[in-house]
C-alpha positions in Angstrom: 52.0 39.8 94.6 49.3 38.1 96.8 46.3 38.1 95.1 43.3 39.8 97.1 40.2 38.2 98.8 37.9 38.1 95.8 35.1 38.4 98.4 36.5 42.2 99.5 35.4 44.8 97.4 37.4 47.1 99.8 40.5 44.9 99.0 40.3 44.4 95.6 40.1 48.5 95.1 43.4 48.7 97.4 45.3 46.4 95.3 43.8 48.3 92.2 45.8 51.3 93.4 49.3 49.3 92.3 50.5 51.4 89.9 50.0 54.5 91.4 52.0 53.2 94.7 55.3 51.9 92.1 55.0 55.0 90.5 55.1 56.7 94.2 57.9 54.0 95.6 60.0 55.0 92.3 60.0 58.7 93.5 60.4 58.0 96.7 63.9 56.1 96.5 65.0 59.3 94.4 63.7 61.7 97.2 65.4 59.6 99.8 68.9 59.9 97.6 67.9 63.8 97.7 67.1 63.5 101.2 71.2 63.0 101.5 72.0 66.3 100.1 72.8 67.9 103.5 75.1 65.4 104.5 76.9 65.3 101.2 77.5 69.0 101.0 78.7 69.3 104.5 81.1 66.7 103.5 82.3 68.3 100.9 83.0 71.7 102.1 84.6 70.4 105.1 86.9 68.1 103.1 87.5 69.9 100.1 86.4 73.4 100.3 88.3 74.6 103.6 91.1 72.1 103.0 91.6 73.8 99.4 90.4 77.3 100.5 88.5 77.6 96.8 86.1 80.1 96.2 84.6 78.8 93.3 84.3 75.4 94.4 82.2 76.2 97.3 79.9 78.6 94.9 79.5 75.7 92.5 78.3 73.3 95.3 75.8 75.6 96.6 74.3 76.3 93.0 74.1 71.8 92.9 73.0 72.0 96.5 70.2 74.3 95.8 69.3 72.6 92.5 69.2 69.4 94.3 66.7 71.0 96.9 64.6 72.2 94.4 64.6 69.4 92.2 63.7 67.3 96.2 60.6 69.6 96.7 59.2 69.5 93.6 59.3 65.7 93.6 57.9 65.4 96.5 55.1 67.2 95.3 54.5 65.0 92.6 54.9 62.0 94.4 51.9 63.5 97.3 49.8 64.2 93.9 50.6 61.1 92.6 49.0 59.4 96.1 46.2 61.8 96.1 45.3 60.5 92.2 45.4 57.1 93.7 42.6 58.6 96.5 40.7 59.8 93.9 40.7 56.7 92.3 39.8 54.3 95.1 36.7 56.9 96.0 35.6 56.9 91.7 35.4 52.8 92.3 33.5 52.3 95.3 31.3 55.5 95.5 28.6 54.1 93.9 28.7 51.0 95.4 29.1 52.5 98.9 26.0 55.1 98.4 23.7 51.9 97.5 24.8 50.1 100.5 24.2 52.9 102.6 20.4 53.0 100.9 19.9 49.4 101.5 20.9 49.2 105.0 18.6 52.0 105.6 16.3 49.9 103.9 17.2 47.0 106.2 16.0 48.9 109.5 19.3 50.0 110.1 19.4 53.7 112.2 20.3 56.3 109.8 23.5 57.4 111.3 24.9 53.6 110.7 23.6 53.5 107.3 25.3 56.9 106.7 28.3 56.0 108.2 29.6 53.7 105.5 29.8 56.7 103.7 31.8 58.6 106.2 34.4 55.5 106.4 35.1 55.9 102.5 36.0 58.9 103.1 38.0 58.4 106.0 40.1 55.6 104.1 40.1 57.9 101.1 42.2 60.6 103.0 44.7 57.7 104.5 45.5 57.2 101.1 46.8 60.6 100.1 47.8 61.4 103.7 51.7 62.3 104.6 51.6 59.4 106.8 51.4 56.7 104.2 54.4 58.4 102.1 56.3 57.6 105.6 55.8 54.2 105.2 57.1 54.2 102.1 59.7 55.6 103.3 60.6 53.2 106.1 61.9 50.5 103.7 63.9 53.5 102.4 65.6 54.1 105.6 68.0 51.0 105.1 69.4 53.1 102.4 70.8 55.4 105.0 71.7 52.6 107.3 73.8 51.0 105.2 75.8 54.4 104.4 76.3 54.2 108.6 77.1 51.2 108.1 80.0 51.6 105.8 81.4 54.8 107.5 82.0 52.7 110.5 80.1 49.8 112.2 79.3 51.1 115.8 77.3 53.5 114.5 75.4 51.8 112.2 74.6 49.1 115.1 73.9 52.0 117.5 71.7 53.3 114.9 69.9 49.8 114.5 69.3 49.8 118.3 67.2 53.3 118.3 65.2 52.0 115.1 64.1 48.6 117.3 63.3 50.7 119.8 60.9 52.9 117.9 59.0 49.9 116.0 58.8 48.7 120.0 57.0 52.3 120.8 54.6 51.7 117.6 53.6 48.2 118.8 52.8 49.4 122.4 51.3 52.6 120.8 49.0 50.0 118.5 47.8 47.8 121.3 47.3 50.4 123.7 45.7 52.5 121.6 43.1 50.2 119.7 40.3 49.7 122.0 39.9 53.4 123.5 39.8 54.3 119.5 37.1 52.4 118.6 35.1 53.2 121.8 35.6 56.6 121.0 34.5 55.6 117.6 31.1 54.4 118.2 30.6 56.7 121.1 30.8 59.5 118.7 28.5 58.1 116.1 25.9 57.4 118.9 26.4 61.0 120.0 26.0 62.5 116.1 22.8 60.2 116.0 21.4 60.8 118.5 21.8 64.6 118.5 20.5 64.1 114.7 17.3 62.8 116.1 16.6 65.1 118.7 16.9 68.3 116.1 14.3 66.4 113.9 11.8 66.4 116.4 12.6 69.8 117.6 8.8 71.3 117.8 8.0 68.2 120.0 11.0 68.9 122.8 10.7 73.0 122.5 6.6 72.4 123.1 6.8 70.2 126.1 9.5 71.0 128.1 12.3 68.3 126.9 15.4 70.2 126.1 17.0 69.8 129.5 16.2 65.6 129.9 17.2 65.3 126.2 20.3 67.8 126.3 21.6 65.7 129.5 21.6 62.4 127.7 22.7 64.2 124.7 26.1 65.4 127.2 26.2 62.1 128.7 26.9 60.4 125.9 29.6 62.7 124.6 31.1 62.6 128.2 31.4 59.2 127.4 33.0 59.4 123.8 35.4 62.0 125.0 36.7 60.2 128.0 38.0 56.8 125.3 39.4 60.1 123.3 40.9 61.8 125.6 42.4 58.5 126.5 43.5 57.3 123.5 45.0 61.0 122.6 46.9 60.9 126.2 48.6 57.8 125.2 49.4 58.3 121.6 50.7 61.5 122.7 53.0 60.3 124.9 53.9 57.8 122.4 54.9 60.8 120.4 56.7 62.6 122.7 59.2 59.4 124.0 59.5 58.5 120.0 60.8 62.4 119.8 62.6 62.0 122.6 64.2 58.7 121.4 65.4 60.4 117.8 66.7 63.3 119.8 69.0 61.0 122.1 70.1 58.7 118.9 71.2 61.8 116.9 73.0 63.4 120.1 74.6 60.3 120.7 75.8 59.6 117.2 77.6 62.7 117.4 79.4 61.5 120.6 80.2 58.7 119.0 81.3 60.0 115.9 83.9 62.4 118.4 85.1 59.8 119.9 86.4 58.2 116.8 87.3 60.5 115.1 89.3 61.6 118.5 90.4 57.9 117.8 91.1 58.2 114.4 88.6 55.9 113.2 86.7 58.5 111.5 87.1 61.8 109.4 86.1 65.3 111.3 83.2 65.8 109.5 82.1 62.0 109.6 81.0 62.5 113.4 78.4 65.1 112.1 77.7 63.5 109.1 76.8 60.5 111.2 74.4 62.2 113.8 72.6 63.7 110.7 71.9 60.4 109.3 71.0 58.9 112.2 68.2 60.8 112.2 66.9 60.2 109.3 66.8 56.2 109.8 64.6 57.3 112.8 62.4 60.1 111.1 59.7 57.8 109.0 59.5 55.8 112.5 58.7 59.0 114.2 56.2 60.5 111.3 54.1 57.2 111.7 54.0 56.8 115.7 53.0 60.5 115.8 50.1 60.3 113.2 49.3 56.5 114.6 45.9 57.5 115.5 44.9 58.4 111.8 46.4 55.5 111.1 44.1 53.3 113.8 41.3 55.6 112.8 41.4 54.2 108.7 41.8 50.6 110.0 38.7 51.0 112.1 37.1 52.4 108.8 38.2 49.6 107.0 37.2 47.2 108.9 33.5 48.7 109.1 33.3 49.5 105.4 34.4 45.8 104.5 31.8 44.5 106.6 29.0 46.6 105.4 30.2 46.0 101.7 30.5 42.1 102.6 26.7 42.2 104.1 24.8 44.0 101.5 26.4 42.4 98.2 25.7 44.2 94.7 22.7 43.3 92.8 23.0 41.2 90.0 22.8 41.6 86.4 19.3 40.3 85.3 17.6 40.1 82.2 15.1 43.3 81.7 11.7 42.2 82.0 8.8 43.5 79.8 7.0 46.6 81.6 4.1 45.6 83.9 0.3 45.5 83.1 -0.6 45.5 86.8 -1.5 41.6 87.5 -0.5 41.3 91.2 -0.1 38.1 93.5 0.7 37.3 97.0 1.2 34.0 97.8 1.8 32.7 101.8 3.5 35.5 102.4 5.0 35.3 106.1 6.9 39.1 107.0 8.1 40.9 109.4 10.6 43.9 109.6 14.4 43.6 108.3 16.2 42.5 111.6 13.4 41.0 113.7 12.1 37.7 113.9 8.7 38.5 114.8 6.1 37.8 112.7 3.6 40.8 111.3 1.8 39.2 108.1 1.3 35.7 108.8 0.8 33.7 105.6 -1.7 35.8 103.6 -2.6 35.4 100.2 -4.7 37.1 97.1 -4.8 38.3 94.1 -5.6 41.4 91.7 -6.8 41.2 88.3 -4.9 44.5 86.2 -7.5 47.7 86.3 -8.5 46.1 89.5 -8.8 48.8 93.2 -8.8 46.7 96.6 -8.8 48.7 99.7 -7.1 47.3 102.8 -8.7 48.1 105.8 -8.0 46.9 109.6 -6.8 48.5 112.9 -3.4 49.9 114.1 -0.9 47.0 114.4 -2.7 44.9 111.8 0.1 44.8 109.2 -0.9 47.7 106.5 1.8 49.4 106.2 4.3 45.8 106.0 2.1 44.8 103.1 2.6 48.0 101.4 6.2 47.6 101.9 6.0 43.8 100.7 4.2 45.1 97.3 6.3 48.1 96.3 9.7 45.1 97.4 10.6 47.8 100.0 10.9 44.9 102.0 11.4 41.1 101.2 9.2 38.7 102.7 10.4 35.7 105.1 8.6 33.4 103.0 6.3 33.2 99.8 6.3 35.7 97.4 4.6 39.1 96.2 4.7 38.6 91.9 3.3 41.5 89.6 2.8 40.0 86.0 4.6 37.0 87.7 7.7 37.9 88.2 8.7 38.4 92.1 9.2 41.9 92.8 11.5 42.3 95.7 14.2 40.4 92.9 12.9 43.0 90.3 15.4 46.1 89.2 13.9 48.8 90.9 15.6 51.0 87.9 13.5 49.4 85.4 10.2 48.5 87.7 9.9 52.2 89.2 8.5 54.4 86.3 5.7 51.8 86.1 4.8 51.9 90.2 3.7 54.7 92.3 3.9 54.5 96.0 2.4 56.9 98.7 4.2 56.1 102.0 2.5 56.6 105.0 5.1 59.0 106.2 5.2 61.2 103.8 9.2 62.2 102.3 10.0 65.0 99.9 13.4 65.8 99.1 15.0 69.5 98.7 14.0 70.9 95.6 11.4 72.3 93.6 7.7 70.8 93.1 8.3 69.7 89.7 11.5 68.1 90.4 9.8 65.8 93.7 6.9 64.7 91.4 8.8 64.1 88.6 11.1 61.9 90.7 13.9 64.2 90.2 14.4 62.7 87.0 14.4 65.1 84.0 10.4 67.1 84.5 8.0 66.1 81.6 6.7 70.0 82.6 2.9 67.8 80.8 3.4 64.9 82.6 4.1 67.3 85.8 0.8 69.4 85.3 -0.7 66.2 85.0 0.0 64.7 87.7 -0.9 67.9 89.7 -4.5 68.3 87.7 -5.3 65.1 88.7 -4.8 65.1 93.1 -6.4 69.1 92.5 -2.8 71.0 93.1 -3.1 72.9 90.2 -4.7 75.7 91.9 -2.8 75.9 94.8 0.2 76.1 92.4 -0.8 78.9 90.2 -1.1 80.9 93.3 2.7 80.5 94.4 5.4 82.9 92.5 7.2 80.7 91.0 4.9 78.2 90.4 6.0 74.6 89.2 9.4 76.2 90.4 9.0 76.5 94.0 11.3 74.9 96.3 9.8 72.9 99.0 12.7 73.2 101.5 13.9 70.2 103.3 11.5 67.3 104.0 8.6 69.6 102.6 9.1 72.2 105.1 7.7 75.2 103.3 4.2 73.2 102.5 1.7 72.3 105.3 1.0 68.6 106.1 -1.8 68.4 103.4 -0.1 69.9 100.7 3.3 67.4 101.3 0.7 64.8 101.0 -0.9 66.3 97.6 2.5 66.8 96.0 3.3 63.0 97.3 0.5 61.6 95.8 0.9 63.8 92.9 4.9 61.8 92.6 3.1 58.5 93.1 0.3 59.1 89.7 3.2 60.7 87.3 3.5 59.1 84.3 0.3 57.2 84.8 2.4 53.8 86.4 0.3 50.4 86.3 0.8 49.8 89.6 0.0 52.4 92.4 0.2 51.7 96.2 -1.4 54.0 98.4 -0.9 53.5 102.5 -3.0 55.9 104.3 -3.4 58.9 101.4 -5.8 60.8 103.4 -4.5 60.9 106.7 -3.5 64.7 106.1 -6.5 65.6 103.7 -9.0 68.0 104.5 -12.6 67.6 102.7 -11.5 69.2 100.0 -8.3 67.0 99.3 -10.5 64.0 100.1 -12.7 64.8 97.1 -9.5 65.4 95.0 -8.2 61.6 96.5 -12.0 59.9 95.4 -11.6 61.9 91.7 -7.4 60.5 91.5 -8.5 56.8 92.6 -11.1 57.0 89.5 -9.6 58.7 87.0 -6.3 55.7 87.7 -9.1 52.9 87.6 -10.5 54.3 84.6 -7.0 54.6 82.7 -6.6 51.1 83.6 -4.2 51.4 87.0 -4.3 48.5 89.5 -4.5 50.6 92.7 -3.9 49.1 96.3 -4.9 51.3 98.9 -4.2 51.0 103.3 -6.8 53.6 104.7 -9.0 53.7 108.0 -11.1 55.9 106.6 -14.7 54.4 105.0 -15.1 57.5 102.4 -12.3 55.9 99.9 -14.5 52.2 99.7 -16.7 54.4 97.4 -13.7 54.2 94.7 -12.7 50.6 95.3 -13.9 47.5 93.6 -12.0 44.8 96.1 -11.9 45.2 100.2 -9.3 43.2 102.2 -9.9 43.2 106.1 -6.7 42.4 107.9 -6.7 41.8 111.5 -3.6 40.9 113.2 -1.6 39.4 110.2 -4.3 37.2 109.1 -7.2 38.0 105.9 -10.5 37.6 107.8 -12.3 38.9 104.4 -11.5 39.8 101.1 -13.9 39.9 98.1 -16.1 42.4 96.1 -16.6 45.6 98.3 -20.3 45.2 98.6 -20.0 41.2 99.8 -17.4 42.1 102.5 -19.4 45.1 103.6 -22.3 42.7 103.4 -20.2 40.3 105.7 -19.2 42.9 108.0 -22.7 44.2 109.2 -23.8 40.4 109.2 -25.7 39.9 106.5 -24.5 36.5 104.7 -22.6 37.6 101.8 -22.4 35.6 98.8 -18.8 33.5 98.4 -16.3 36.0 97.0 -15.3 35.2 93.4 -11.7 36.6 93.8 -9.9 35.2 96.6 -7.0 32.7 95.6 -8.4 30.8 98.7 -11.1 30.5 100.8 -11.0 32.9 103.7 -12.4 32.6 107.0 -15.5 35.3 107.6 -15.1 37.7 109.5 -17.0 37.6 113.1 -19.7 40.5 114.0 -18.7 43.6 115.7 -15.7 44.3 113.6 -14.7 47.9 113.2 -13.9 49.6 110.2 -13.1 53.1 111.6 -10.3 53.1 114.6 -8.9 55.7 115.9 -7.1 57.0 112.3 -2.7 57.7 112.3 -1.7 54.3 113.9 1.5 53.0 112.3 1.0 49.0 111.2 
């Protein structure tokens, strides 16, 4: 056997399916054998039982007859099972891996209905596996099995026989090549329609309050114009494929029964050889015609291969590492250079600091300065160009998110909850600590919103949060972020939603983690959360223009000459007057 690409996980899981296919390919050449039955009992009741005229022979055929169809069924049926155990198989291997790949090309920028459809092409190989169509290939081979007894009963039909099975593979090669292209058009065209229709429903409140369902609805029908027109084409011509394959076995099987008349009229051939012979004819030609009529399942998995490969190829599996001891909250960031996964452009432009553990730093600066990439960069969301973000020393976008998350908290700017209950979103949906839970809820002030809902700790929050009002979603997000008290908490923008009242709740959080000894990092626009900071970082346009004690940037900021900050891993530049620390609040950076 060829040995597979060591470099294609999608291979190497085929070729792991070989015993289940010998087990199949033993059961098929018995089926095919079966598949004979017909021919052999016509034989023998038109040699033997109307030549002999005896009753009981003819009753003790049909009883072997019937036993043989039986006995053909129900191996077929374990032969499907048998491929569908195989299915099962391939999907138990690469799952796992394919649901990670999916989350890191997400991770990499990539639009959600590409990272998602990894997941869909498992699937779609899965069913190609188990599917009738493949058992017809195995089949095919068979097929000589059949020739061979045309052969022998006399040559002209087993060449005339030959000539209708060239002529089909011909059909399947046209119905390959002429099919491939509008198949894949109609491939992407209807992911970029699912997309895109997935993106319009999520911003629903914004289309139905201004007016945008027509212009959205006709790009929407545009698009799937588009994607039906490659599969309508592609249908039209496998379809016609079909039909002349059909058409083909029809003529084959009629004409072997001509030909089987006019020898026996010669007397080349028994009286019940010329029907025996168009019977068999057709079965040469019948896995031929399964496969060109189910071609475009067939063109669908290789299209699904092909993408599944690719993605498997580009976001390799993680590699074992040795565990590293659990964080105190040290943190480092030397020259880092970063920009977005995909893009060349450059948003933090060689910055660099540190943070003693215990330690608060706020990061202030306008929309578009970079926040919310260094927030990314220091929870190894995303992996910078060049330097590196260490905690405790050790890089973390190279750290095992498995073993580094219980000890890191992060507050994204756009807040994400999941389907479920409160307890299961702050607890991670790991297994609730129902103390840890109430904890983490005492301490961002949710404990008394909670009491007042029925079901308390228990209360699903819908998809995305959509039972809970802005504020709240960002309570329970911080509350997610602070469980389990982690040594390392990022916080990028925590009161953009927050009333007064949550504000105060976000000052008392911030405190209580400095006081338990959390190294806290904190994006805001807002001046109110300096009061809980010991650090300030002000980034402008990629670039530190001050960082230092609070007071001594603040100092710097309204001109005063502040004293040289004692923390900075390297002298930074001070910051020119008329710097503002209050834009207008929400912008993305």
């Amino acid at each position: 056997m060829v040995q597979p690409d060591k470099k294609s996980e999608v291979r190497e899981a085929l070729y792991s399916l070989s015993p289940w296919v010998i087990r199949a390919l033993l059961f098929s050449i018995v089926t095919n054998i079966l598949v004979l039955t017909p021919s052999g009992y016509m034989l023998e009741v038109y040699d033997r039982v109307i030549n002999s005229r005896n009753h009981q022979t003819l009753v003790m055929l049909t009883i072997l007859v019937v036993g043989l169809y039986v006995m053909l069924e129900a191996l077929e049926w374990v032969r499907s099972g048998i491929m569908h155990e195989a299915a099962r198989a391939f999907d138990e291997r690469l799952r796992r891996r394919v649901f990670d790949t999916a989350f890191a090309a997400r991770l990499k920028n990539l639009p959600v209905g590409s990272a998602a459809q990894v997941v869909a092409d498992l699937k779609t190989v899965r069913d190609i596996i188990g599917a009738h169509v493949t058992l017809s290939f195995m089949d095919a081979p068979l097929a000589l099995l059949v020739l061979i007894i045309l052969f022998l009963m006399h040559p002209l039909l087993g060449w005339f026989s030959v000539i209708g099975a060239l002529i089909q593979v011909l059909i399947g090669v046209f119905n390959e090549r002429r099919i491939k292209r509008p198949m894949m058009l109609a491939s992407r065209g209807s992911t970029g329609s699912q997309m895109y229709a997935g993106s319009v429903l999520r911003n629903a409140q914004v289309i139905r309050s201004m007016g945008m369902l027509g212009n959205m609805r006709k790009r929407w029908l545009a698009k799937q114009r588009e994607f039906l027109a490659s599969q309508a084409d592609a249908s039209d011509t496998a379809s016609a494929n079909a039909s002349l394959s059909k058409l083909v076995q029809s003529l084959l099987s009629s004409s072997l029964l001509g030909i089987g008349c006019w020898l026996t009229l010669e007397g080349n051939l028994g009286g019940s050889g010329m029907i025996v012979g168009s019977i068999l004819g057709g079965k040469v030609l019948a896995p031929l015609v399964q496969i060109i009529a189910n071609w475009r399942q067939v063109e669908g998995a290789r299209e699904a291969f092909a993408r599944l490969d690719g993605m498997l190829k580009a976001f390799p599996a993680e590699e074992e590492r040795m565990p590293l001891p659990p964080p105190k909250g040290q943190l480092s960031v030397e020259g880092v250079i970063a920009g977005a996964p995909g893009s060349q452009a450059q948003i933090l432009k060689g910055i660099g600091f540190r943070v003693a553990p215990g330690d608060s730093l706020a990061v202030v600066g306008p929309s578009a300065s970079g926040k919310t990439t260094l927030a990314r960069l220091l929870t190894g969301v995303w992996s910078p160009m060049s330097g590196k973000v260490r905690l405790d020393g050790s890089d973390v976008a190279t750290w095992n998110k498995e073993e580094l998350g219980p000890h890191v908290g992060y507050l994204p700017q756009a807040v994400e909850l999941f389907d479920g209950t409160i307890a299961e979103n702050v607890a991670r949906f790991g297994e609730p600590d129902a103390d840890k839970v109430r904890a983490a809820c005492r301490m961002v002030g949710l404990e008394a919103f909670i009491a007042t809902l029925p079901k308390g700790y228990d209360t699903p929050v819908g998809d995305d949060g959509a039972f809970l009002s802005g504020g709240q979603r960002q309570r329970v997000a911080l509350a997610r972020a602070v469980y389990g008290m982690p040594r390392f908490v990022v916080l990028d923008e925590p009161n953009s939603n927050l009333d007064t009242d949550g504000d105060a709740a976000l000052i008392d959080t911030l405190r209580q983690l400095k006081a338990a000894g959390t190294t806290v990092i904190a994006m805001t626009h807002r001046m109110n959360i300096l009061q809980s900071v010991g650090y300030m970082l002000v980034l402008i346009d990629g670039q530190i223009k001050q960082f230092g004690p609070r007071d001594q940037v603040l100092s710097a900021l309204k001109g005063e000459q502040p004293p040289k900050p004692q923390t900075s891993s390297k002298p930074q530049p001070q910051q020119p007057r008329g710097i503002s620390l209050n834009p207008a609040p929400g912008g993305q950076s």
